[in-house]
C-alpha positions in Angstrom: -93.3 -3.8 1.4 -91.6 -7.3 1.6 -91.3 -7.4 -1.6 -89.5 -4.3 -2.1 -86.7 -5.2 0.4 -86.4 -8.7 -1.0 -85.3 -6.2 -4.5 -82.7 -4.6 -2.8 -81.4 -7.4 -1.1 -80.8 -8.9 -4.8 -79.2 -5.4 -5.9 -82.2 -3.8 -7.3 -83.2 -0.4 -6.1 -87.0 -0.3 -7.3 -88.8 0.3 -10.5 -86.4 0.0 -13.9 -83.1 -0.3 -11.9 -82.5 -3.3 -14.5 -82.5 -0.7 -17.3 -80.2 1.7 -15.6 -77.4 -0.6 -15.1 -78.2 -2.0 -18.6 -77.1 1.3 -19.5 -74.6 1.5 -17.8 -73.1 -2.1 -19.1 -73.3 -1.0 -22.8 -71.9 2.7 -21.9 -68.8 0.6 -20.2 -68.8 -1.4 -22.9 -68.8 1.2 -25.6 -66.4 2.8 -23.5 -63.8 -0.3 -23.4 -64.4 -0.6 -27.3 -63.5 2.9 -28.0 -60.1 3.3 -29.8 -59.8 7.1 -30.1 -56.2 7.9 -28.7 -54.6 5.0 -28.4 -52.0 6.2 -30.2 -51.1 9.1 -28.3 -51.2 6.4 -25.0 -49.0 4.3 -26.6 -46.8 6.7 -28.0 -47.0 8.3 -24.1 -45.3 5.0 -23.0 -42.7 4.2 -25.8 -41.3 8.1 -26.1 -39.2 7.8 -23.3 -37.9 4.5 -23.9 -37.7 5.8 -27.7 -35.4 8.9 -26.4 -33.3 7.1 -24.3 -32.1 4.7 -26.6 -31.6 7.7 -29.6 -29.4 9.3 -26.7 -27.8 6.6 -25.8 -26.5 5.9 -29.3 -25.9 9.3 -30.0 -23.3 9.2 -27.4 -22.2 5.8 -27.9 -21.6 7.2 -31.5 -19.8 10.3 -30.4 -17.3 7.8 -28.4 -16.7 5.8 -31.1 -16.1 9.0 -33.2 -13.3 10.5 -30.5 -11.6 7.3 -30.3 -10.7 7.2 -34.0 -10.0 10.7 -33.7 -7.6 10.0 -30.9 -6.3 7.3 -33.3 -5.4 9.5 -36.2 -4.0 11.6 -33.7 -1.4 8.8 -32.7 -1.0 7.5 -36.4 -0.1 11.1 -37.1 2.5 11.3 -34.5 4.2 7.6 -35.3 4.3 9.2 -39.3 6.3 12.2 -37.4 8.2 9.7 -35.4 9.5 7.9 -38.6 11.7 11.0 -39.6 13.5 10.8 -35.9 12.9 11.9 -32.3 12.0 14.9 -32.0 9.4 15.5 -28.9 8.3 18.8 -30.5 7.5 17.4 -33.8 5.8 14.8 -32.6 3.5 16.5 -30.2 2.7 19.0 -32.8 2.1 16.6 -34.9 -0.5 15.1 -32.5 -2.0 18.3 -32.2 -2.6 19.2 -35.1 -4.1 15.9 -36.6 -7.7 16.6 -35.7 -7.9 20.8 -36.2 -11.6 20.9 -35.0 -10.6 18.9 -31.7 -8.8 19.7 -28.6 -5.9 16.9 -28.7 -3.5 16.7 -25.7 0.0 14.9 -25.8 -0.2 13.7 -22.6 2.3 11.9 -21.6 4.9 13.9 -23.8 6.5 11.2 -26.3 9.3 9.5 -24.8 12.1 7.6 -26.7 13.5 4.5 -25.7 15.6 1.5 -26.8 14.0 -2.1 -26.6 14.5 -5.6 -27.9 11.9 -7.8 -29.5 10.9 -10.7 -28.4 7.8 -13.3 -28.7 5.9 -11.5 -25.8 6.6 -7.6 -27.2 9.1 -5.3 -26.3 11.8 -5.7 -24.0 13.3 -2.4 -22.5 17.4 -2.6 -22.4 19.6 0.0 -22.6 20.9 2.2 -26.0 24.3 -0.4 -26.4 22.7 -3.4 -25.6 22.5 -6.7 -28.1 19.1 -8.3 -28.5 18.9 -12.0 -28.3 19.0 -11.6 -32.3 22.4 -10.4 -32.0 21.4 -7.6 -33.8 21.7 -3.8 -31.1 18.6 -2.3 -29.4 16.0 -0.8 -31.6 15.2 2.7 -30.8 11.5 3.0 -30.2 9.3 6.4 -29.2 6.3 6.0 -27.4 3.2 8.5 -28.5 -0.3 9.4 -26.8 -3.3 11.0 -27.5 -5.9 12.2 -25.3 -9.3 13.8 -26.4 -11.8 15.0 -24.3 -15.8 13.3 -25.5 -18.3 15.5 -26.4 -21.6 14.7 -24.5 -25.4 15.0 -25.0 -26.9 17.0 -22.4 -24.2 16.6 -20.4 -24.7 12.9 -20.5 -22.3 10.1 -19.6 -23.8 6.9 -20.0 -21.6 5.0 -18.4 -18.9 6.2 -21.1 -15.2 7.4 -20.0 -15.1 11.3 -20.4 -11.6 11.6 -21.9 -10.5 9.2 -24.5 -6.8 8.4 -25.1 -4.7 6.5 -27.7 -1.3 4.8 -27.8 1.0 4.1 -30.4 4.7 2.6 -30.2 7.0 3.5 -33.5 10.0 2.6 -34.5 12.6 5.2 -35.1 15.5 5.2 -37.5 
């Protein structure tokens, strides 16, 4: 009977308890060695960091996309702008650069005189001289403004409307 608690003391319940937890090791073991599914595990922690980076370009792409749309939309009303003011022109000229897009003028264009000079454009009024001696250049100022389309309704930290600005000169 002493002999028997002395086994348990050391962590042995009785007769063949060393073959039972021997079994147990190499089950464990065999367990830990076993690489059925590992994919699918890995694949279960990289999917989501896989999607959101796809959706994040997708929309960092579509951004990129409405900003050169809103671009051509401005180059297209500057091209109007080159034949004279005419707000109408202009705007539908705006509007109708990107057919498969809603493109707002917004601000309307706006004409104004202005003077260059080593910084930009200086505002002055239509019979004003330039520093050049030459008279005022007439100028029209055009905008664009396109609303982004979204993934899921997504924003990413990406503005929601995208606008454009273009200064021409006029004859």
């Amino acid at each position: 009977m002493h002999r028997r608690r002395d086994n348990i003391c050391r962590g042995h319940d009785g007769p063949g308890a060393g073959r039972v937890s021997r079994r147990l090791r190499i089950r464990v073991a065999a367990w830990l060695r076993d690489v059925r599914g590992v994919a699918a595990i890995e694949f279960a922690l990289v999917a989501p960091i896989f999607a959101t980076v796809l959706v994040g370009m997708t929309e960092l792409g579509l951004a990129v996309r409405t900003r050169l749309a809103a671009e051509a939309a401005v180059a297209a009303g500057a091209q109007a702008a080159l034949k004279g003011f005419d707000a109408a022109v202009i705007t539908t000229a705006v509007q109708g650069a990107n057919p498969t897009r809603t493109v707002t003028a917004y601000p309307a264009p706006s004409a104004f005189y202005a003077c260059p000079t080593a910084s930009g454009l200086t505002r002055v009024a239509q019979n004003a001289t330039c520093s050049d001696t030459k008279a005022a250049r007439h100028f029209v100022d055009i905008y664009a403004m396109i609303t982004r389309p979204t993934v899921f309704g997504s924003q990413f930290g990406l503005p929601a409307t995208l606008t454009a600005h273009a200064t021409a000169r006029t004859p």
